[in-house]
C-alpha positions in Angstrom: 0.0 0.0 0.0 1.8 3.2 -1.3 1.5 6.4 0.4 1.5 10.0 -0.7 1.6 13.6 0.5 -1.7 14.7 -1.2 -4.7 15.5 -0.1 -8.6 15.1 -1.0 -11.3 17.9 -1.2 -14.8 17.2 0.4 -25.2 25.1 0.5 -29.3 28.0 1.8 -33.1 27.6 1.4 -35.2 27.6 -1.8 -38.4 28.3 -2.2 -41.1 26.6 -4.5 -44.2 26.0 -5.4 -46.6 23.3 -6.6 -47.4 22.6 -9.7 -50.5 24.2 -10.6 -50.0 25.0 -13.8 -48.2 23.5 -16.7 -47.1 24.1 -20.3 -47.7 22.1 -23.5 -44.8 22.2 -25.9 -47.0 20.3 -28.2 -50.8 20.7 -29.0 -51.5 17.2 -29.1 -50.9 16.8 -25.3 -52.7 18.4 -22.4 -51.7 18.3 -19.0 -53.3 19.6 -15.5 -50.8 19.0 -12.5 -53.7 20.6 -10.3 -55.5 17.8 -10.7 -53.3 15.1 -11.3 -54.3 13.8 -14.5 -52.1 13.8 -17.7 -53.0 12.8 -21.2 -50.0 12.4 -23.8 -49.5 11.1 -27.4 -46.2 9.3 -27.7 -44.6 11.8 -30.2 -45.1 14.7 -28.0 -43.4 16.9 -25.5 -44.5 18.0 -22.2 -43.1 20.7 -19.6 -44.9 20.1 -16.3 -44.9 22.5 -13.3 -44.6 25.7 -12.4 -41.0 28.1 -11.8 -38.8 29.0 -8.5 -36.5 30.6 -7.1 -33.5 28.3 -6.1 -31.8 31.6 -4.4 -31.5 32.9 -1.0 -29.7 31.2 2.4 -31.3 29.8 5.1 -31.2 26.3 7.7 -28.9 24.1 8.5 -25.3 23.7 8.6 -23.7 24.0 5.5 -20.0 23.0 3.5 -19.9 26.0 0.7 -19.2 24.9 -2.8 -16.2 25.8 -4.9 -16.9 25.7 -8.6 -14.0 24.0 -10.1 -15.7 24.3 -13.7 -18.7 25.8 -15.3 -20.8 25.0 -18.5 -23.8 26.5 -19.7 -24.8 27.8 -16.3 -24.1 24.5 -14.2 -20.7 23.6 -12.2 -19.1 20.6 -10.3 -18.3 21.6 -6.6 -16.0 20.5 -4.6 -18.5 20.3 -1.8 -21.5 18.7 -2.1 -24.8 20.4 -3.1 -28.2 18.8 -1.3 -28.2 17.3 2.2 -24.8 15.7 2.6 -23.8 19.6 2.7 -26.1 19.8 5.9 -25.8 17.5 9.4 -21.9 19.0 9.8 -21.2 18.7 6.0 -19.3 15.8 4.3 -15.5 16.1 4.1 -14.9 12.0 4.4 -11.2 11.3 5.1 -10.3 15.2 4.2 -8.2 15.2 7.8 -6.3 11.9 7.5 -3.3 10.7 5.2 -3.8 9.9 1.3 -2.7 6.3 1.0 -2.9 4.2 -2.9 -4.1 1.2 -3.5 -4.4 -0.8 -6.3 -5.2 -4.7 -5.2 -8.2 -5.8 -3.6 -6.5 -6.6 -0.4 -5.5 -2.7 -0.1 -8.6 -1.4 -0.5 -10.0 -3.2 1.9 -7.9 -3.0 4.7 -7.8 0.8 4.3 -11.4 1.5 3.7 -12.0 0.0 6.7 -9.5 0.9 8.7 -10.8 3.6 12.0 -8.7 6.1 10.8 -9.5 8.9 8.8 -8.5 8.2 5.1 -8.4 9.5 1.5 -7.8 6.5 -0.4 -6.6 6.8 -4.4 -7.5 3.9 -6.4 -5.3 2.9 -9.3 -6.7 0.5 -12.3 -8.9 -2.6 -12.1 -9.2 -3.8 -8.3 -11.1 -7.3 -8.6 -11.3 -10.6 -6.2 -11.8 -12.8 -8.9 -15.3 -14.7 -9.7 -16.3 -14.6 -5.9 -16.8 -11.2 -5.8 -16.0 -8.7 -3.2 -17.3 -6.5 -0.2 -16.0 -3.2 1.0 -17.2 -2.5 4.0 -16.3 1.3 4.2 -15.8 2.6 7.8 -16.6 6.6 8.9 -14.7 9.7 7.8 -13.4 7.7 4.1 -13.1 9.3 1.0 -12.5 6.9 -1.8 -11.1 8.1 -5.2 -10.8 6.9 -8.3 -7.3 8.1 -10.6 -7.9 9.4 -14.5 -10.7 7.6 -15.4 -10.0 3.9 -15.4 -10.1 2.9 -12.0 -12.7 0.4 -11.7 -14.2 -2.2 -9.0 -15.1 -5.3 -11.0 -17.1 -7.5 -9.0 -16.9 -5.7 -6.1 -19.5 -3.6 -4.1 -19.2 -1.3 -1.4 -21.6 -1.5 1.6 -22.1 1.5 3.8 -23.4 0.3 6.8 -23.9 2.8 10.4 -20.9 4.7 9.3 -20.8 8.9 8.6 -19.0 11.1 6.7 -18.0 9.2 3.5 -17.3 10.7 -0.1 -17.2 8.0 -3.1 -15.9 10.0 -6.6 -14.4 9.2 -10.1 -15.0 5.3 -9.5 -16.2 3.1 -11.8 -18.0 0.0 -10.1 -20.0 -3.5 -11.4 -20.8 -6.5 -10.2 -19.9 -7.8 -13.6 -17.3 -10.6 -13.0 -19.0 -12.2 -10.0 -20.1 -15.5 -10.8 -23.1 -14.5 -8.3 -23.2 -11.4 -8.2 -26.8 -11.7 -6.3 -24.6 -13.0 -3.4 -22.4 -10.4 -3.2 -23.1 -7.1 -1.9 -26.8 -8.0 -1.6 -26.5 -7.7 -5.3 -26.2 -3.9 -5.2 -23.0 -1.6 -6.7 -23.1 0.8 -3.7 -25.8 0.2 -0.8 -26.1 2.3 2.3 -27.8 1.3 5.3 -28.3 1.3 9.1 -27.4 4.7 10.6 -25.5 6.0 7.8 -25.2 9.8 7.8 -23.4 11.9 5.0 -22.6 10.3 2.1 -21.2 11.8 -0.9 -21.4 9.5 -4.5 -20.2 12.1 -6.9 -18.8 11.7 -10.9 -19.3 7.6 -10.6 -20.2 5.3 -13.1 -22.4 2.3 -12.0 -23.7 -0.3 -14.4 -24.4 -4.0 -14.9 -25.4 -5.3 -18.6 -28.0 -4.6 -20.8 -31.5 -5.9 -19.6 -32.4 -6.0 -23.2 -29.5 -9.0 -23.2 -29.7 -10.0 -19.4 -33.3 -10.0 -18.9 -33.0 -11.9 -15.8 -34.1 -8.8 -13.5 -33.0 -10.4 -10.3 -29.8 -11.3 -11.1 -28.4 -8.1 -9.8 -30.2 -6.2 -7.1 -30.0 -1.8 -7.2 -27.1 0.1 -8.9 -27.2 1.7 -5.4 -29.8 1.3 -2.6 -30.5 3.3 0.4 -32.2 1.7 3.1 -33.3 1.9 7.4 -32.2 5.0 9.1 -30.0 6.5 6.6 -30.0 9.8 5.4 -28.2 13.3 4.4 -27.1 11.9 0.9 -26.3 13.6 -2.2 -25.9 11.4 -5.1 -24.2 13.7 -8.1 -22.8 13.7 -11.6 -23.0 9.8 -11.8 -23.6 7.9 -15.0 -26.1 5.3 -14.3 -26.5 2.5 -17.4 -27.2 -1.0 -18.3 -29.3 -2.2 -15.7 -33.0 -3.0 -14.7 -33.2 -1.8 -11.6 -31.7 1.8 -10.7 -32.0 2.6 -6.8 -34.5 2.4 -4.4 -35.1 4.2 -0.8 -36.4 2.3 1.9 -36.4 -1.5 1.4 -40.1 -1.9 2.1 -43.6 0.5 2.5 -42.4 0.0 6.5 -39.2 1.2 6.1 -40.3 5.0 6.7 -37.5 7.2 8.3 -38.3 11.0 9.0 -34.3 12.1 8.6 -34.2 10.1 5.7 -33.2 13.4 3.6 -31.8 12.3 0.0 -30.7 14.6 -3.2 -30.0 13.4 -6.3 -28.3 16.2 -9.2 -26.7 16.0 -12.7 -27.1 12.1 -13.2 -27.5 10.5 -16.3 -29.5 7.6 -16.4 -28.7 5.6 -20.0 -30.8 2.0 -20.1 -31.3 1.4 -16.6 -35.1 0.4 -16.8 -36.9 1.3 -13.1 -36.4 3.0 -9.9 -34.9 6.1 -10.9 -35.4 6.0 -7.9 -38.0 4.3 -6.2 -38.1 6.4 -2.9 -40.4 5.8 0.4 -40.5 8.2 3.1 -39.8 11.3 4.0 -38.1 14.3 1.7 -36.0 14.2 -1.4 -34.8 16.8 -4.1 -34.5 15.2 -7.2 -33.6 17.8 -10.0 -31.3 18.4 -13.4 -30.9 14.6 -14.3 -31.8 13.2 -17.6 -33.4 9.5 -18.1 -33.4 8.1 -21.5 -34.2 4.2 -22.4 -36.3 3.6 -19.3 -39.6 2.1 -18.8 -41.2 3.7 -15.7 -38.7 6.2 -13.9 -39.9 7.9 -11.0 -42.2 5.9 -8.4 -43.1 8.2 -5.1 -44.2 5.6 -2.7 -45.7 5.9 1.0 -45.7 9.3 2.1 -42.7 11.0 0.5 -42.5 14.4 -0.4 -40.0 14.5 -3.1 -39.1 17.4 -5.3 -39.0 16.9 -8.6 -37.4 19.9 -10.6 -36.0 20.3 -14.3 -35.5 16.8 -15.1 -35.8 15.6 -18.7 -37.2 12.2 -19.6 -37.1 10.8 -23.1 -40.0 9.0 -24.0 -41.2 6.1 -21.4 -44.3 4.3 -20.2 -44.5 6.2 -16.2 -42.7 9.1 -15.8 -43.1 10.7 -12.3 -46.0 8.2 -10.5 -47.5 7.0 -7.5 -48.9 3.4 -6.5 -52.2 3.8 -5.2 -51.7 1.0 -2.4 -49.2 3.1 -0.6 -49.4 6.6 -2.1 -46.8 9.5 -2.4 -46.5 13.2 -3.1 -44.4 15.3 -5.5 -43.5 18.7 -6.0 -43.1 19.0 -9.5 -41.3 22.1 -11.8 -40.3 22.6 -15.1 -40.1 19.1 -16.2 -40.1 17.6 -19.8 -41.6 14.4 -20.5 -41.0 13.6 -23.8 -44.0 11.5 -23.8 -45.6 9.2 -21.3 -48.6 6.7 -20.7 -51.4 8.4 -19.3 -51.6 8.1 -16.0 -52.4 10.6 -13.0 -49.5 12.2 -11.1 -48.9 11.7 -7.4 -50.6 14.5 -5.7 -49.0 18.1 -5.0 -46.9 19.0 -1.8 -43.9 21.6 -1.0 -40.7 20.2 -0.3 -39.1 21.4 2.7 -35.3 21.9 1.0 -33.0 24.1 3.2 -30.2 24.5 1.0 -28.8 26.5 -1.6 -28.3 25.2 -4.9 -28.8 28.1 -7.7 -25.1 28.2 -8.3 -26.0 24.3 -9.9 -29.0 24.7 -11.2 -29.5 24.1 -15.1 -32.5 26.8 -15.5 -33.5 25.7 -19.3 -34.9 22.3 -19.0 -34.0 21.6 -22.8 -30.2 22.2 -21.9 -30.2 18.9 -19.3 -30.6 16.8 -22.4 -26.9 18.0 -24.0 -25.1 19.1 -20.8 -26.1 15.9 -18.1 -23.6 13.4 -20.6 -21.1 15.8 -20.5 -20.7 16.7 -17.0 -21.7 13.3 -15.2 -19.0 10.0 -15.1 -15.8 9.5 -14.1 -12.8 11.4 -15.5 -14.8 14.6 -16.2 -13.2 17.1 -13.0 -10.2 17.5 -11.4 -10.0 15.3 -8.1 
């Protein structure tokens, strides 16, 4: 295990409203988020919601955000945006020594070591057709060099630990010969008591479901589950897989703190749960999801934020089950064209940070910039 004298890096309250009104970018499609009902013809283009204002500074602890570079109106911080900036913040292993690894055996005696760490990771770490499990311990950031460091077959488990950044990593279950054994079958899971998490410019994939249409031979690309909570899950390239992430393993598995914000992810072929989320409040705004089948399910009693997303053309776009029912908030969101189906009903997400410095204000422009800004090797870590 080398060792080296670098070091790792790592806001506010918005206001919004409900979407009472909505605008049609095509004739042939009529939608009322007032009353919940949508109807759409599959060559047309919906915006959905109304504006706000993602300005001002309010609650909570926050870690400010340094733009290290800008496109089109939207930057990559080196803080996170969303709740991991509240709680304290997220710094991970910021405060401890910056170690390399580049074997299996490295990795995972540093990541879950008690001391405070900022671990590099160099090339392909695998442990061969078993499969692997990191079990990362608190105040860990874990980084992946350039843009080829990858975990192959290996997942990382987060489980009643704080304070933990995962960036520029590559990761797949790919090469276990079970995968469903390992890891639960998820990439990334986070669980227990976990508090502040950072996944930021990863990549997180299986194989294409089209191909591998066995949906439960891998489990989510990254779950969140129990008590967990103060999560920002950024600039990640999601592809290749059927089931994208869920929040809260059950309809009983309702957590009041469990406060989660996903930004500037790209979601390529990964058919469902993007995400599936159950309880309490979420920001999910600024990500793009093409090649899916039904995206966003809002299940028992969530008040999630949806804000500027764009989805290519699906069967459910932003929905609720009726046997355990959620709410959204929704603004400014195109749906290229969905099955017709009633939206979950309206409700104000309580979001206590700043995030305008982020925030791509022309829906259309998530489309082009998303792919450009999300994935490994695309900032400076």
């Amino acid at each position: 295990m080398g060792t080296s004298s670098m070091g790792s890096g790592g806001g506010g309250a918005s206001t919004g409203a409900n979407g009472n009104t909505d605008t049609n970018t095509a004739s042939t499609t009529t939608t009322n988020s007032a009353t919940g009902t949508a109807t759409a013809s599959t060559t047309s283009s919906t915006t959905d919601g109304t504006t706000s204002s993602a300005t001002g500074s309010g609650g909570g602890e926050t870690m400010g955000a340094t733009a290290t570079s800008t496109t089109g109106g939207s930057v990559t911080p080196s803080d996170p945006i969303g709740f991991a900036s509240l709680n304290g913040g997220t710094i991970g292993g910021r405060d401890g020594e910056t170690v390399t690894v580049s074997t299996y055996a490295e990795l995972k005696s540093c990541a879950e070591s008690s001391s405070p760490t900022v671990i590099r990771v160099e090339g392909t770490i695998s442990n061969g057709s078993a499969g692997g499990q990191i079990n990362v311990n608190s105040n860990k950031s874990i980084i992946g060099v350039g843009s080829t460091a990858l975990l192959s077959g290996v997942g990382i488990n987060i489980s009643s630990k704080n304070n933990i950044i995962v960036q520029n990593l590559r990761a797949t279950l790919v090469g276990a010969s079970s995968p469903g054994d390992v890891n639960g079958g998820d990439v990334i899971g986070i669980q227990g008591t976990s508090r502040n998490i950072w996944i930021d410019h990863c990549e997180l994939y299986s194989e294409d479901p089209a191909v591998q249409t066995d949906i439960d031979r891998y489990d989510g690309l990254l779950d969140i589950k129990h008590e967990s909570g103060f999560i920002t899950i950024s600039y990640t390239y999601f592809h290749d897989h059927h089931k994208g992430g869920l929040v809260g393993a059950a309809d009983d598995d309702l957590y009041s703190d469990r406060k989660i914000t996903w930004h500037h992810n790209y979601y390529d072929n990964v058919r469902l749960r993007i995400p599936m989320m159950r309880g309490a409040v979420g920001h999910f705004f600024n990500n793009y999801i093409v090649g899916a089948n039904d995206a966003t399910e809002i299940r028992a009693g969530t008040c999630l934020r949806v804000e500027r997303n764009y989805y290519e053309a699906l069967h459910y776009s932003i929905y609720t089950p009726s046997d355990a029912p959620g709410s959204a908030e929704r603004i400014e969101n195109i749906e290229v064209s969905r099955t017709e189906r009633a939206y979950p009903a309206n409700c104000t997400a309580d979001i206590p940070y700043s995030y305008a410095e982020v925030l791509i204000t022309n829906t259309e422009d998530v489309k082009m910039l998303v792919p450009e800004l999300a994935g490994v090797g695309k900032a400076q870590f």
